[in-house]
C-alpha positions in Angstrom: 22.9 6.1 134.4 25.0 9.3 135.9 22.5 12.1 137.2 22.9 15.5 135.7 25.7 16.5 138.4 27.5 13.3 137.9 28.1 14.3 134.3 29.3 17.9 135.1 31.7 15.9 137.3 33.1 13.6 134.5 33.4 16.9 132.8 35.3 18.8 134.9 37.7 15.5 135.5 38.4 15.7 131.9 39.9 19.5 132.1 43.9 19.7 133.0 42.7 21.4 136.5 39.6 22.1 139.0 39.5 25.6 140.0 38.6 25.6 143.5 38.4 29.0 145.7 40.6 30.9 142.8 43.5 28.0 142.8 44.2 25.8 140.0 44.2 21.9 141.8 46.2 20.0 138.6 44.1 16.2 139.0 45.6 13.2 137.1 44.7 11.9 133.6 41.6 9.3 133.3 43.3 6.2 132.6 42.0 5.2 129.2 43.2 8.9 127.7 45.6 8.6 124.6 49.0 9.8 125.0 49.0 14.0 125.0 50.0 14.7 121.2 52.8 16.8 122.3 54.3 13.8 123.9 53.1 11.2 121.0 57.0 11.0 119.4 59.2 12.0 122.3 62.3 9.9 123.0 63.2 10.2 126.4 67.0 10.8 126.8 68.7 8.7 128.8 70.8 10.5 131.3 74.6 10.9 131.2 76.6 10.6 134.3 80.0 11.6 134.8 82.8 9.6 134.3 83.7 9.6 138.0 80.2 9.0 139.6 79.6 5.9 137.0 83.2 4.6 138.3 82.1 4.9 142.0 78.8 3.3 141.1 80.7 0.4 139.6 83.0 0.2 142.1 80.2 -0.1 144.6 78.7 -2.5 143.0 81.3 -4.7 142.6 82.0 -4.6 146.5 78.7 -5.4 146.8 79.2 -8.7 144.9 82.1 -9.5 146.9 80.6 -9.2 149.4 77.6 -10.5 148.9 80.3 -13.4 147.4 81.8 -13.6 150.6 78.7 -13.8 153.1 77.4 -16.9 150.9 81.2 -18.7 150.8 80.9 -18.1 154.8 78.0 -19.3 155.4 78.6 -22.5 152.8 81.6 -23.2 155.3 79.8 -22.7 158.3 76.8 -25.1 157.6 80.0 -27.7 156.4 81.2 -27.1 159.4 77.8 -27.8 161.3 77.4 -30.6 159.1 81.0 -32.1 159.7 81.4 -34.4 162.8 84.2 -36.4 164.8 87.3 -37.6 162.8 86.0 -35.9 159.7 86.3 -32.7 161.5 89.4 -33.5 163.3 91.3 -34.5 160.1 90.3 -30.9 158.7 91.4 -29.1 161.8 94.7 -31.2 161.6 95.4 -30.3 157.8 94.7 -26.8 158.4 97.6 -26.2 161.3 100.0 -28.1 158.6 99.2 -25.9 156.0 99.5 -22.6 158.6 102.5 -24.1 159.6 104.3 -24.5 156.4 103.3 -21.2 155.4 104.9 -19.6 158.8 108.0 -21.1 157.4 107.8 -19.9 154.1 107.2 -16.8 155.3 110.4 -17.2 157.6 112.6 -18.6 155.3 111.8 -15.2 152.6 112.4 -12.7 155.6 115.6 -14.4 156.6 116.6 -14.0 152.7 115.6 -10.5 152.3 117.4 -9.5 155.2 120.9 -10.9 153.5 119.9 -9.2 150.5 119.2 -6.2 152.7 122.9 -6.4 154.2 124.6 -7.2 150.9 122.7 -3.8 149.6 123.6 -1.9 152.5 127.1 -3.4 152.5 128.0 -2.1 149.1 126.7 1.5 149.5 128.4 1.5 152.6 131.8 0.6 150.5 130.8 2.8 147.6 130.3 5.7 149.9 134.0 5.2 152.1 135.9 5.2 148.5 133.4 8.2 147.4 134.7 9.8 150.6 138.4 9.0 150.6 138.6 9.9 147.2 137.4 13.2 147.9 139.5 13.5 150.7 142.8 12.7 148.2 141.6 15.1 146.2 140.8 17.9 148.6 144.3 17.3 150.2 146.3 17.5 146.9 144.3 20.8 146.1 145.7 22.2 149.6 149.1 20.9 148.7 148.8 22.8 145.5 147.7 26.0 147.1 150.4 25.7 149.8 153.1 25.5 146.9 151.2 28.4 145.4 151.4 30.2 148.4 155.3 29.2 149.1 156.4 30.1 145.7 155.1 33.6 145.8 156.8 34.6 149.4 160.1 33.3 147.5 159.5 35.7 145.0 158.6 38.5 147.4 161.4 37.9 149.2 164.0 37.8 145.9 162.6 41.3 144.6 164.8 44.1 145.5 163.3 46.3 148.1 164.1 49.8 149.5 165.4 49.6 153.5 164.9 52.4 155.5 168.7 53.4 155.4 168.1 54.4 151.5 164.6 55.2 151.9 165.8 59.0 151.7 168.5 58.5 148.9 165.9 56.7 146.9 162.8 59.3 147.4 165.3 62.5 146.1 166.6 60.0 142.7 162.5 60.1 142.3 162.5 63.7 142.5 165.4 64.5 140.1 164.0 62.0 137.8 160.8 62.8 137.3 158.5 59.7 134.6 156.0 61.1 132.4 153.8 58.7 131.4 151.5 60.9 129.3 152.3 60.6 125.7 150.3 61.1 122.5 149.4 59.4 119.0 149.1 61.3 115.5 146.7 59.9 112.4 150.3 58.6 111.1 151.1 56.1 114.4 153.5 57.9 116.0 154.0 58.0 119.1 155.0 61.0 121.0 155.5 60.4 125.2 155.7 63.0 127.2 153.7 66.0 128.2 156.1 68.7 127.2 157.3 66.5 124.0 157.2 68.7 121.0 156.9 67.4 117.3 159.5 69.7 115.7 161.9 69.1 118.1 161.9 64.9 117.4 163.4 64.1 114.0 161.3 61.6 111.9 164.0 58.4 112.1 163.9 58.7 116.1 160.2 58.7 116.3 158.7 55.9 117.4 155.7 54.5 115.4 153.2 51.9 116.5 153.6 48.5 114.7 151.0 47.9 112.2 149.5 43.7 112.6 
């Protein structure tokens, strides 16, 4: 039936590849081949999208139905609408400004209330925030009151203590010189105290020395 060419064709159709001018040219499988044994028990995996990308595909989609939804409820109401004639189609007309008029009303009657809730709210922090701030106010004034009593008591004091005028400044500055204050002093491993920089320890009898009181 096939020449002797035609059957080195068949023959070469059956190989994975032709060789032609040193490239391998990959042809496609005869159609009545089996299934290639490597492939005989694969399972094709099914692939796994991200959680995001299948979310945006879903959301797509349903847009796509509502759409879709939409363009098909629009198109219903138009052909009623083509279909629809005379008092029919007045009556409809009629019914829908009743309906778009009562819901203008509704709609005016809920601002009108949410604007006297509105005031009532702001009404109240209003209040909330004078007494906040006259409290504070009170408070801030009794605080200077305080301080200005403070203040007051210690001039009175300043003023009571004995001071030196500048007729006895000289009198008072030669009593300071004759009668010199140590304030050095020392302490033994006993407790006693010894003031004084020139004290001496021999000099001091035990009874008269003064001893540090033991809590």
């Amino acid at each position: 039936m096939f020449s002797r060419s035609g059957s080195r064709f068949f023959k070469v159709l059956n190989t994975s590849f032709i060789q032609s001018r040193s490239k391998k040219v990959w042809v496609r499988k005869p159609l009545g081949s089996p299934m290639a044994k490597s492939k005989l028990f694969r399972i094709p995996q099914k692939p796994v999208l991200p959680e995001d990308e299948t979310a945006e595909i879903k959301r797509l989609y349903d847009n796509y139905k509502n759409e879709m939804k939409s363009l098909r409820q629009y198109f219903f109401e138009q052909s009623l609408k083509q279909a629809e004639s005379g008092e029919v189609a007045q009556m409809k007309v009629k019914l829908e400004e009743e309906e778009h008029a009562r819901l203008m009303e509704v709609n005016r009657l809920e601002n009108e209330k949410t604007s006297r809730l509105r005031e009532e709210r702001l009404a109240i922090e209003a209040e909330k925030t004078r007494e906040k701030v006259l409290s504070s106010l009170i408070k801030t004034e009794k605080e200077n009151q305080i301080l200005e009593a403070k203040a007051e008591a210690f001039l009175q004091k300043q003023i009571l203590e004995p001071t030196i005028s500048s007729q006895d400044l000289e009198r008072a500055i030669e009593e300071a010189l004759a009668n010199p204050v140590d304030f050095n002093f020392a302490i033994d491993l006993d407790g006693y105290v010894y003031r004084g920089k020139e004290t001496s320890i021999d000099k001091i009898p035990e009874e008269k020395r003064e001893r540090l009181s033991r809590n």
